[in-house]
Backbone as XML, in Angstrom:
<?xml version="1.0"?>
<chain id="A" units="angstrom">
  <residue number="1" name="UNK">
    <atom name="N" x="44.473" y="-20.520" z="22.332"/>
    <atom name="CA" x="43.157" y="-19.987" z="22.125"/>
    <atom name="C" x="42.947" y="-18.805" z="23.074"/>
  </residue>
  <residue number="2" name="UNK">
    <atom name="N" x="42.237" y="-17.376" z="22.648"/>
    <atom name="CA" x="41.919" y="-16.305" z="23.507"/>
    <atom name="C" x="40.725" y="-16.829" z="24.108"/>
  </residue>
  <residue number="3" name="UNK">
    <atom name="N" x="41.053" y="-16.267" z="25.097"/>
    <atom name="CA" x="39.924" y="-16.273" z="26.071"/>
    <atom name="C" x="38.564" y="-15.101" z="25.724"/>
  </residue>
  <residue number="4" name="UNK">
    <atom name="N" x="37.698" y="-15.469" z="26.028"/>
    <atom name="CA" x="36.027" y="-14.343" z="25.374"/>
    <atom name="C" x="36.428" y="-13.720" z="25.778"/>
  </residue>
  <residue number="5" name="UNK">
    <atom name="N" x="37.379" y="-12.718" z="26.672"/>
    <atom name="CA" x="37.173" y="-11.371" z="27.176"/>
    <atom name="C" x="38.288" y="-10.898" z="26.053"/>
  </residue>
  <residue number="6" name="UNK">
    <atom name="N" x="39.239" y="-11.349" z="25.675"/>
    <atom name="CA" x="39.971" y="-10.958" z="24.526"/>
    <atom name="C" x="38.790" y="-10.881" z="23.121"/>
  </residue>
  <residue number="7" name="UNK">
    <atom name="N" x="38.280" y="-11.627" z="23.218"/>
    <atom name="CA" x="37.208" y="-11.710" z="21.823"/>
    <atom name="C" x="36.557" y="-10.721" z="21.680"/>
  </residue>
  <residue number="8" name="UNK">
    <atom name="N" x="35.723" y="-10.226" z="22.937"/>
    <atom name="CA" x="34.862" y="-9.218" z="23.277"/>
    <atom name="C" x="35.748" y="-7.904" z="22.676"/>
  </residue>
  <residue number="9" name="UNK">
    <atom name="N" x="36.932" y="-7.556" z="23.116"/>
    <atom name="CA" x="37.899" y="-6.614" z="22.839"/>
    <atom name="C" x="37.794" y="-5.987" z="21.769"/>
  </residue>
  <residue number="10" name="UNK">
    <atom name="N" x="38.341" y="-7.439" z="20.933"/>
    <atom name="CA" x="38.795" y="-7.190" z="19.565"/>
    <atom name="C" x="37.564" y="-6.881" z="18.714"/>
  </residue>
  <residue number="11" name="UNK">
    <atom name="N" x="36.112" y="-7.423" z="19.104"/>
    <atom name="CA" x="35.117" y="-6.916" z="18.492"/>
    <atom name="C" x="34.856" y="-5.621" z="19.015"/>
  </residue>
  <residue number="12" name="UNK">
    <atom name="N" x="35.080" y="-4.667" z="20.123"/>
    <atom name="CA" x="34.957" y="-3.839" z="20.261"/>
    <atom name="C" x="35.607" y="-2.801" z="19.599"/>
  </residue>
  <residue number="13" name="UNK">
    <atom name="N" x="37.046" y="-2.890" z="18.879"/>
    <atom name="CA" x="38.014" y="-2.458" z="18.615"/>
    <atom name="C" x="37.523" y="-1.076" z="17.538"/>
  </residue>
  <residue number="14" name="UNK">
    <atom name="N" x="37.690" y="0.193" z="17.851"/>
    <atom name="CA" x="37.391" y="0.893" z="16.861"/>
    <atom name="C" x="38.470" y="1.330" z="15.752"/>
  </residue>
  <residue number="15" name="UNK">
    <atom name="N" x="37.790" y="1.099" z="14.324"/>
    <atom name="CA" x="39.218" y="0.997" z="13.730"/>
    <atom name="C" x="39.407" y="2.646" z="13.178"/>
  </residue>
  <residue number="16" name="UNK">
    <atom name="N" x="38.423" y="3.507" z="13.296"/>
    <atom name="CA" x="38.701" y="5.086" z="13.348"/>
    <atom name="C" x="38.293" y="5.855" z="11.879"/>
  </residue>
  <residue number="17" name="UNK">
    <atom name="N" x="37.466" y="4.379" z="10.656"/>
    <atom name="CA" x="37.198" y="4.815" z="10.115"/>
    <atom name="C" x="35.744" y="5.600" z="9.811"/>
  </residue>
  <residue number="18" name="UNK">
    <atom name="N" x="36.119" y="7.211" z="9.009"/>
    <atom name="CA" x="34.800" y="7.677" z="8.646"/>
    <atom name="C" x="35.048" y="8.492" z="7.254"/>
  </residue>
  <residue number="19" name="UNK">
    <atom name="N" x="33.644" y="8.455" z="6.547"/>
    <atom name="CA" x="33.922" y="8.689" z="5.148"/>
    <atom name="C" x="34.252" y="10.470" z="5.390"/>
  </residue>
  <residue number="20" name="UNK">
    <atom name="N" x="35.222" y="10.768" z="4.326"/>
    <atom name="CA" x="36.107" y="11.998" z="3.834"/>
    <atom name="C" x="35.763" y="12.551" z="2.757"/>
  </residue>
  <residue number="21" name="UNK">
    <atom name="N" x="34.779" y="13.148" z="2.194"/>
    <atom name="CA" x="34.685" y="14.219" z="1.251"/>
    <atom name="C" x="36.432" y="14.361" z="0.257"/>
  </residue>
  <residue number="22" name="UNK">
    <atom name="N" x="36.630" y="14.289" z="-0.786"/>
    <atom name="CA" x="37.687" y="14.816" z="-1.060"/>
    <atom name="C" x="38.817" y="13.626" z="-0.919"/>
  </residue>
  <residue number="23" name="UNK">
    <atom name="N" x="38.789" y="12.682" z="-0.275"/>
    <atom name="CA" x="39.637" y="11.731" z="0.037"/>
    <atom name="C" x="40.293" y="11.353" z="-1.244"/>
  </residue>
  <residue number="24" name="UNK">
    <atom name="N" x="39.719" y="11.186" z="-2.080"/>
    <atom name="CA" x="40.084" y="10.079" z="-3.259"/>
    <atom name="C" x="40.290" y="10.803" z="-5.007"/>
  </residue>
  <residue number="25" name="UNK">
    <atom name="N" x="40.828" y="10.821" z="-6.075"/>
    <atom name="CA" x="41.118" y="11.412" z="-6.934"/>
    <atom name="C" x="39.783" y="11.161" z="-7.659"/>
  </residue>
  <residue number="26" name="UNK">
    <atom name="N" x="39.109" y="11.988" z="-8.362"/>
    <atom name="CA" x="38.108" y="11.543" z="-9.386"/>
    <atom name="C" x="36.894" y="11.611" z="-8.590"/>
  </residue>
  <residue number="27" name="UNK">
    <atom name="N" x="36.646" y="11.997" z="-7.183"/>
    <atom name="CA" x="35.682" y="12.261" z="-6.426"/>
    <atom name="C" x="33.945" y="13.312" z="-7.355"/>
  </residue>
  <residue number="28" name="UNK">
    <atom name="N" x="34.807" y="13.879" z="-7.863"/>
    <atom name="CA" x="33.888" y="14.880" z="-8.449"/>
    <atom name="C" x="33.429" y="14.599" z="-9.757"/>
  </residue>
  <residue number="29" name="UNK">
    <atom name="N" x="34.292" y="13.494" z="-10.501"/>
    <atom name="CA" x="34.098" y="12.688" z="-11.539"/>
    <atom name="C" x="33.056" y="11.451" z="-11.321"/>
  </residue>
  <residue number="30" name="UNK">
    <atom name="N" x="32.983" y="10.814" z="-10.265"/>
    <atom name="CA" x="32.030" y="10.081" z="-9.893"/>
    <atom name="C" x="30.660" y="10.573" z="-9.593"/>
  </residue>
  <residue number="31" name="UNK">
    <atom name="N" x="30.566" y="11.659" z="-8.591"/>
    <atom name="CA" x="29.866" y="12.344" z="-8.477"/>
    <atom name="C" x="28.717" y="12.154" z="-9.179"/>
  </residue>
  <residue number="32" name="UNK">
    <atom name="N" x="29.364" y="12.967" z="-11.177"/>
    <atom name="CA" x="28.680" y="13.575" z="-11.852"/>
    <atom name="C" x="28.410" y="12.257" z="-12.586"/>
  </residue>
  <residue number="33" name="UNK">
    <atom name="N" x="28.847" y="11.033" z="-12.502"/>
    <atom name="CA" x="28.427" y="9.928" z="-13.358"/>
    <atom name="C" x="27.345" y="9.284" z="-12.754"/>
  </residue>
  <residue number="34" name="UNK">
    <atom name="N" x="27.141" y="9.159" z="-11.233"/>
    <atom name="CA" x="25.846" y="9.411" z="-10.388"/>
    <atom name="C" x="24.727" y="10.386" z="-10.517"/>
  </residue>
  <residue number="35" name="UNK">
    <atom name="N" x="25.365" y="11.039" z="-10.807"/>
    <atom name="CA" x="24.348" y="12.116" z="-11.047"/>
    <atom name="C" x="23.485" y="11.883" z="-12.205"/>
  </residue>
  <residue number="36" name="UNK">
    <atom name="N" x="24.165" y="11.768" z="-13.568"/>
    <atom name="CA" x="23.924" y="11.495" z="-14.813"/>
    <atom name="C" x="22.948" y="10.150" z="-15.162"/>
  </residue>
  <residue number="37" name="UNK">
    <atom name="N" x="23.326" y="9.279" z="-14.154"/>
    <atom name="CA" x="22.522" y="8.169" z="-14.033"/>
    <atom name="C" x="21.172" y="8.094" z="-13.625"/>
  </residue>
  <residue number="38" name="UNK">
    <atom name="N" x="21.338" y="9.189" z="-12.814"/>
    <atom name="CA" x="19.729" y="9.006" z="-11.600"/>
    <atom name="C" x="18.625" y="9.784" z="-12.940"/>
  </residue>
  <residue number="39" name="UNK">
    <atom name="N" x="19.237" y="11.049" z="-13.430"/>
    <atom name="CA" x="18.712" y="11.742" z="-14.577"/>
    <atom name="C" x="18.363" y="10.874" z="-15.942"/>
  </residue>
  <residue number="40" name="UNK">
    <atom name="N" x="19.471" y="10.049" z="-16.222"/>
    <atom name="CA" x="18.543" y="8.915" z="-17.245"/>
    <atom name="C" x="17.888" y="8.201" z="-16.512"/>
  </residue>
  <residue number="41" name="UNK">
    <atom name="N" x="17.966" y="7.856" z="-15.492"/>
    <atom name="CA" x="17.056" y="6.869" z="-14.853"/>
    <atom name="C" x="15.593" y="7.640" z="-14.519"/>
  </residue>
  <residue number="42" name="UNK">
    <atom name="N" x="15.618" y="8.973" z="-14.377"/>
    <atom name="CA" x="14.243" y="9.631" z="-14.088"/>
    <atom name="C" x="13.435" y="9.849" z="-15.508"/>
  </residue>
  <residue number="43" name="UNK">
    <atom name="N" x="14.516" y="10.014" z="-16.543"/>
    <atom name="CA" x="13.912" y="10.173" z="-17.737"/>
    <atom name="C" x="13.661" y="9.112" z="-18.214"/>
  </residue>
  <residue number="44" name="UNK">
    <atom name="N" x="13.892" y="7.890" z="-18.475"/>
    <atom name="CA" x="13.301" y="6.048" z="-18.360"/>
    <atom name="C" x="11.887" y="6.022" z="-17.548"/>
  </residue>
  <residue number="45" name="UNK">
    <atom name="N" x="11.961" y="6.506" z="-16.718"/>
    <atom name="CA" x="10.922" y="6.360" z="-15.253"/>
    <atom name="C" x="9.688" y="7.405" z="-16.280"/>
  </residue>
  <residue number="46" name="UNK">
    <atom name="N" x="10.015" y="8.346" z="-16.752"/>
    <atom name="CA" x="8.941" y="9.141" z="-17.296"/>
    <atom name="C" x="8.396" y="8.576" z="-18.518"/>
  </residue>
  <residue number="47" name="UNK">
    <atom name="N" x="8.889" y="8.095" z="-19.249"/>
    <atom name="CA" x="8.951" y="7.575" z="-20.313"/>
    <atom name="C" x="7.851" y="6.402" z="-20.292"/>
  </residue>
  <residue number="48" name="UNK">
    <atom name="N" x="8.309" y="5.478" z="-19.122"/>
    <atom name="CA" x="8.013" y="4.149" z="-18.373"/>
    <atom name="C" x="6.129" y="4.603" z="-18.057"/>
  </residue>
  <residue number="49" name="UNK">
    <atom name="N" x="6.184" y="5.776" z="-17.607"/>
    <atom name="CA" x="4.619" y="5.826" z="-16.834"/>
    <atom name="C" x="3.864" y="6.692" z="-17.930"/>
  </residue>
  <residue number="50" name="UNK">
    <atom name="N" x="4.202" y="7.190" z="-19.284"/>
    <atom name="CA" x="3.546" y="7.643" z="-20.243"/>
    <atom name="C" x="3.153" y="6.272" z="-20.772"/>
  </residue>
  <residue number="51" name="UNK">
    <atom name="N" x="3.921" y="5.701" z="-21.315"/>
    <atom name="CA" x="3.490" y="4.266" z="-22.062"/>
    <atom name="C" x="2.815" y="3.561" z="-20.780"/>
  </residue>
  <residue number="52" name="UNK">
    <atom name="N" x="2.517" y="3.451" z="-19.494"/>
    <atom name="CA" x="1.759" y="2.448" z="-19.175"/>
    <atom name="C" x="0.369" y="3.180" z="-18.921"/>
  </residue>
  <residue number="53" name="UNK">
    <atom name="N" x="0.233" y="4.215" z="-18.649"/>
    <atom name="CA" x="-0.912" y="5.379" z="-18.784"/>
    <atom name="C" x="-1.277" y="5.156" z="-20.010"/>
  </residue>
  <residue number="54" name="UNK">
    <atom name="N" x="-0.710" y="4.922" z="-20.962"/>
    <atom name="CA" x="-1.656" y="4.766" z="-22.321"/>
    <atom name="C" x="-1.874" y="3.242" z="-22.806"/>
  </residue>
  <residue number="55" name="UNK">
    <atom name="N" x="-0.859" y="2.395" z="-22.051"/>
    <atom name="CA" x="-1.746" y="0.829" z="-21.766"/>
    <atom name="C" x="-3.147" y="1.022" z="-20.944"/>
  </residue>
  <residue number="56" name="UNK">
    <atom name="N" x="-3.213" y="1.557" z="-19.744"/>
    <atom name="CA" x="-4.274" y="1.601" z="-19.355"/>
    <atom name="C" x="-5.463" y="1.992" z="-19.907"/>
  </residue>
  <residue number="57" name="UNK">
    <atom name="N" x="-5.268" y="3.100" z="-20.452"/>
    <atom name="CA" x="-6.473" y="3.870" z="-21.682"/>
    <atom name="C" x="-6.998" y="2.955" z="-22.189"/>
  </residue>
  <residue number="58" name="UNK">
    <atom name="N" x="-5.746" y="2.439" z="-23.001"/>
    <atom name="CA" x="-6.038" y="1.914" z="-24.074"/>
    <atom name="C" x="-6.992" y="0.559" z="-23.716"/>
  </residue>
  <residue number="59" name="UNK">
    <atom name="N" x="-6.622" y="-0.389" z="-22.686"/>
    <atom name="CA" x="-7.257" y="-1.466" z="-21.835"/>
    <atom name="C" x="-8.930" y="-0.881" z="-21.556"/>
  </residue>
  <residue number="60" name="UNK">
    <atom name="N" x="-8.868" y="0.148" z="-21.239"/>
    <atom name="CA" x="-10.125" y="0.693" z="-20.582"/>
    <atom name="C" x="-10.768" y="0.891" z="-21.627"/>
  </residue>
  <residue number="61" name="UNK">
    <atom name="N" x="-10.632" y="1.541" z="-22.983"/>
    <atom name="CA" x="-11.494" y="1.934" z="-23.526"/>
    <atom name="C" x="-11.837" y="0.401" z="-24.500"/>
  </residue>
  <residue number="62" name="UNK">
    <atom name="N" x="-11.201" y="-0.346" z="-24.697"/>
    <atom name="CA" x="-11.205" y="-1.627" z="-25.593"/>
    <atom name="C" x="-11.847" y="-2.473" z="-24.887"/>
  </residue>
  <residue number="63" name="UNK">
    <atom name="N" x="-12.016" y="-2.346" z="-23.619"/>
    <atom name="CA" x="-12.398" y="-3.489" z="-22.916"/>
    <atom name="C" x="-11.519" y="-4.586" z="-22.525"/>
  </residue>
  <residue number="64" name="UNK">
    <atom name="N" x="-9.843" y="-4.605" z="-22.800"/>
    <atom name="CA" x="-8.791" y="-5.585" z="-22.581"/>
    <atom name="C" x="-8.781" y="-4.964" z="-20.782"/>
  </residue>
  <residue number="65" name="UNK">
    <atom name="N" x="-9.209" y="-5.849" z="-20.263"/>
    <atom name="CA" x="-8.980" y="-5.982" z="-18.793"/>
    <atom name="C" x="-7.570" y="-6.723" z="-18.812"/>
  </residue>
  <residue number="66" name="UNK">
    <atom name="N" x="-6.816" y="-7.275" z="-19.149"/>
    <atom name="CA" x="-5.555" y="-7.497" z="-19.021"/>
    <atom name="C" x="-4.819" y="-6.524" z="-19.504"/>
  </residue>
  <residue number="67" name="UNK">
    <atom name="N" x="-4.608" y="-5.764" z="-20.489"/>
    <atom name="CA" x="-4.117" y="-4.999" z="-20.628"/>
    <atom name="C" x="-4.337" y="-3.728" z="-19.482"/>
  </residue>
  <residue number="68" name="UNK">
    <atom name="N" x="-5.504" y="-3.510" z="-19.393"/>
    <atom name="CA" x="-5.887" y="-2.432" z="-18.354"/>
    <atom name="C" x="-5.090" y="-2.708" z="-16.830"/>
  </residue>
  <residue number="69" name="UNK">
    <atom name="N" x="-5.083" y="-4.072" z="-16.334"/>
    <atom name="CA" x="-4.675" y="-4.315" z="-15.408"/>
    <atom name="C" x="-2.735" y="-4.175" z="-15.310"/>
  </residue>
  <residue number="70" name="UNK">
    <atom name="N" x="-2.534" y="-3.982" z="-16.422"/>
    <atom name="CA" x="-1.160" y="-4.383" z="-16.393"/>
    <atom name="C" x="-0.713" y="-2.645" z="-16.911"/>
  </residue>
  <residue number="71" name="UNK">
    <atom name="N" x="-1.510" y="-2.056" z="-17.211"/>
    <atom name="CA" x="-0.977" y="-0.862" z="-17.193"/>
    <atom name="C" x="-1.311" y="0.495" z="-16.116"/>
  </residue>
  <residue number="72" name="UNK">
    <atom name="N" x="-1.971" y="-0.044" z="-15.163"/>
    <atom name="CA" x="-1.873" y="-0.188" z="-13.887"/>
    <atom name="C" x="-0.852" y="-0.343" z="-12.803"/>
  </residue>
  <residue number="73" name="UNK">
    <atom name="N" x="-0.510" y="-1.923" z="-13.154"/>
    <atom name="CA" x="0.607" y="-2.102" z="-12.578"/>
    <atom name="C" x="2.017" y="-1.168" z="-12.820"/>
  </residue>
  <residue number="74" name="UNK">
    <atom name="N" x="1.889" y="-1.020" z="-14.236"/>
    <atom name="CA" x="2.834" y="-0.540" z="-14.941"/>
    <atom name="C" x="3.123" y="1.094" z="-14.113"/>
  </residue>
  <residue number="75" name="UNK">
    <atom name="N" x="1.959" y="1.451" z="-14.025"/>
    <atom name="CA" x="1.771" y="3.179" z="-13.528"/>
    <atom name="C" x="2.485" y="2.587" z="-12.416"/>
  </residue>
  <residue number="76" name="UNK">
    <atom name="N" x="2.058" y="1.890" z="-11.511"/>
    <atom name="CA" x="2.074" y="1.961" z="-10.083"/>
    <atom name="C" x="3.513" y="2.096" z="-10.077"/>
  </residue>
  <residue number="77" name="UNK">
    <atom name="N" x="4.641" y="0.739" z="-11.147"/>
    <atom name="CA" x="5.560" y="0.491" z="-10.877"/>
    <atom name="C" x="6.752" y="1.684" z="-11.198"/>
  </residue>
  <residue number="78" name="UNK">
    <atom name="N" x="6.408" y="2.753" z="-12.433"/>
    <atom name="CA" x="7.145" y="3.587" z="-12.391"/>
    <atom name="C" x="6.949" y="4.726" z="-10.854"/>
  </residue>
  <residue number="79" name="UNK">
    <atom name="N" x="5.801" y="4.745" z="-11.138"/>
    <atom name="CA" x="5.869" y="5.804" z="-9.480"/>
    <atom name="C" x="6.657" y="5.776" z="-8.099"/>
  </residue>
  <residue number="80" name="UNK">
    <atom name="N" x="6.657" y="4.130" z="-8.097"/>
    <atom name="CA" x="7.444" y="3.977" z="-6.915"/>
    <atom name="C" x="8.857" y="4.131" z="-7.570"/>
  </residue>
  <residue number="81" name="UNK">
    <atom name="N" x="9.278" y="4.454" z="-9.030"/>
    <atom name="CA" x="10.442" y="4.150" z="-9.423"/>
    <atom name="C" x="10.936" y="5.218" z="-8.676"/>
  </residue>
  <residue number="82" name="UNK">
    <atom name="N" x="10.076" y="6.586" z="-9.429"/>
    <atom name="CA" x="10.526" y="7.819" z="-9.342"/>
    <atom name="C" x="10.766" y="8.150" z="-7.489"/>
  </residue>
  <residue number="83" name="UNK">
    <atom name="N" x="9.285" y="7.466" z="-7.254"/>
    <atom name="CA" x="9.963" y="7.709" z="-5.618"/>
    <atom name="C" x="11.490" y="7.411" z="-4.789"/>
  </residue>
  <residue number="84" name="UNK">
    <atom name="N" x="11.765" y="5.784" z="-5.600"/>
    <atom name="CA" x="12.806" y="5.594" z="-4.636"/>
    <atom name="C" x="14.089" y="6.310" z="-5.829"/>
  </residue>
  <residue number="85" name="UNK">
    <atom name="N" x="14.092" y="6.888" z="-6.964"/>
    <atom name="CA" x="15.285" y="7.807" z="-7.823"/>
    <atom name="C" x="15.518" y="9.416" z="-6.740"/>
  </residue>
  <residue number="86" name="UNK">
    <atom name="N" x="13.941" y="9.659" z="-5.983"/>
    <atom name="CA" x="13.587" y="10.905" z="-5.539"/>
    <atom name="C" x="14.658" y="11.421" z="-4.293"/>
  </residue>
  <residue number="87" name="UNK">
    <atom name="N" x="14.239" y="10.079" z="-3.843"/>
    <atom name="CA" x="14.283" y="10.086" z="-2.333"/>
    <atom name="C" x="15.521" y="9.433" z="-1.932"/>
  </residue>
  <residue number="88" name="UNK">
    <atom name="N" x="16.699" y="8.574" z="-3.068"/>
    <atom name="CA" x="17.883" y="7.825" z="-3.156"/>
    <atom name="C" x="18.813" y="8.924" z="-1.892"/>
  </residue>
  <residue number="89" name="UNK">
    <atom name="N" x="19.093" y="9.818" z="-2.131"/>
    <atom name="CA" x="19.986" y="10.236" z="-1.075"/>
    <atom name="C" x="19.577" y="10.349" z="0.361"/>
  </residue>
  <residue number="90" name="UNK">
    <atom name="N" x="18.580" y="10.772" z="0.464"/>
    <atom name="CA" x="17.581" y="11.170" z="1.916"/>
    <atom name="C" x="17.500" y="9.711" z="2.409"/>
  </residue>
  <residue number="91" name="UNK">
    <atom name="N" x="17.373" y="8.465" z="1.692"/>
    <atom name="CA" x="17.600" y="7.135" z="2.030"/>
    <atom name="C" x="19.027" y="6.486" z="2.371"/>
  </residue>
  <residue number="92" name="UNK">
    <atom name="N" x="20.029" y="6.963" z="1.592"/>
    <atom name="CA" x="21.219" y="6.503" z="2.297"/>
    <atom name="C" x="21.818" y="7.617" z="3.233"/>
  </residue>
  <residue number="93" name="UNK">
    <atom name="N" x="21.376" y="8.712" z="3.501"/>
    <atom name="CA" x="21.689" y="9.967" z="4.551"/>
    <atom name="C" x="20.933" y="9.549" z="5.566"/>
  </residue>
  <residue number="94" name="UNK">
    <atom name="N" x="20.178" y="8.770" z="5.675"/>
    <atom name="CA" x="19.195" y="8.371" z="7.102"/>
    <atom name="C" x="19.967" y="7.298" z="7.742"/>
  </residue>
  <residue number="95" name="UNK">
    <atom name="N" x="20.509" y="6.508" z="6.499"/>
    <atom name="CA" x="20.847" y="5.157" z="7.253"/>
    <atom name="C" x="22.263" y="5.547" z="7.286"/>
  </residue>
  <residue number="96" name="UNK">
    <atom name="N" x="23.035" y="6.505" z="6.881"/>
    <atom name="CA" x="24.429" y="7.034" z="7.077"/>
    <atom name="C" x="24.527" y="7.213" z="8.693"/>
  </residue>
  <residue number="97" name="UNK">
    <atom name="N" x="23.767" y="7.995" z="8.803"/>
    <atom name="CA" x="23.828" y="8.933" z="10.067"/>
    <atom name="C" x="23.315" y="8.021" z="11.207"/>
  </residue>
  <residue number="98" name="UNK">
    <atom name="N" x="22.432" y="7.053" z="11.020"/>
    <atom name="CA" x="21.769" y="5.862" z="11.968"/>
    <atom name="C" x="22.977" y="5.102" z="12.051"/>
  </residue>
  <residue number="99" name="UNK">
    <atom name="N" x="23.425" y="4.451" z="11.158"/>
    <atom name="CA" x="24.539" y="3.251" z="11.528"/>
    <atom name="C" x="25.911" y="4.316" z="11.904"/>
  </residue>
  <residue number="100" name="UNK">
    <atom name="N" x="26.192" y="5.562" z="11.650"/>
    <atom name="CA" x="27.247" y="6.410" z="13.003"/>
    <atom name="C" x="26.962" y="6.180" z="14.322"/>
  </residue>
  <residue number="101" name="UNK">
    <atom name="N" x="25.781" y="5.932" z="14.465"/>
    <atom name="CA" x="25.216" y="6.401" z="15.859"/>
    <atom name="C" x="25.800" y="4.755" z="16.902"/>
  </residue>
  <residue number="102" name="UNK">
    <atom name="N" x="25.844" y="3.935" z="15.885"/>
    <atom name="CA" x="26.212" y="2.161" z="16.457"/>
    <atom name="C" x="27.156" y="2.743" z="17.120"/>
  </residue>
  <residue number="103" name="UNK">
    <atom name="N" x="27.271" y="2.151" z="18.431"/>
    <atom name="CA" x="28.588" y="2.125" z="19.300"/>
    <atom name="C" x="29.285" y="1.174" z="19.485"/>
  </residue>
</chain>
């Protein structure tokens, strides 16, 4: 059995990896299938908050308070969609650059 100061070590151990631009074949092929995704996914997301904008109307002017309430929700829920489709890179570039910083 190692002794904790060997343990300590080996958890310290840096193994030297960091991500490489270019590293891998098909890099630029992935890329664009990411890319392509976030774009149907923004166009879903638009789609998503026209139809619940017109649940709401429609709730409001009928008097369906359930409906009204749920197309509400509906608004709320595409907005935050689009936010976190918006903001997807600036979110893993924050926490990229934060978890480098771990020593």
């Amino acid at each position: 059995m190692l002794p904790l100061a060997d343990h300590l070590i080996q958890l310290a151990y840096d193994p030297g990896i960091s991500p490489q631009p270019g590293g891998l074949p098909g890099l630029t092929v992935l890329k664009n299938v990411v890319n392509s995704i976030n774009m149907f996914a923004l166009i879903a997301v638009v789609g998503a908050l026209a139809v619940s904008l017109g649940v709401w109307a429609w709730g409001h002017h009928t008097g369906g308070h359930q409906a009204e309430a749920n197309g509400k929700k509906g608004a709320q829920v595409a907005a935050m969609a689009a936010l976190g489709l918006g903001a997807a890179n600036g979110i893993v570039s924050f926490f990229s650059v934060l978890g480098a910083q771990v020593q």
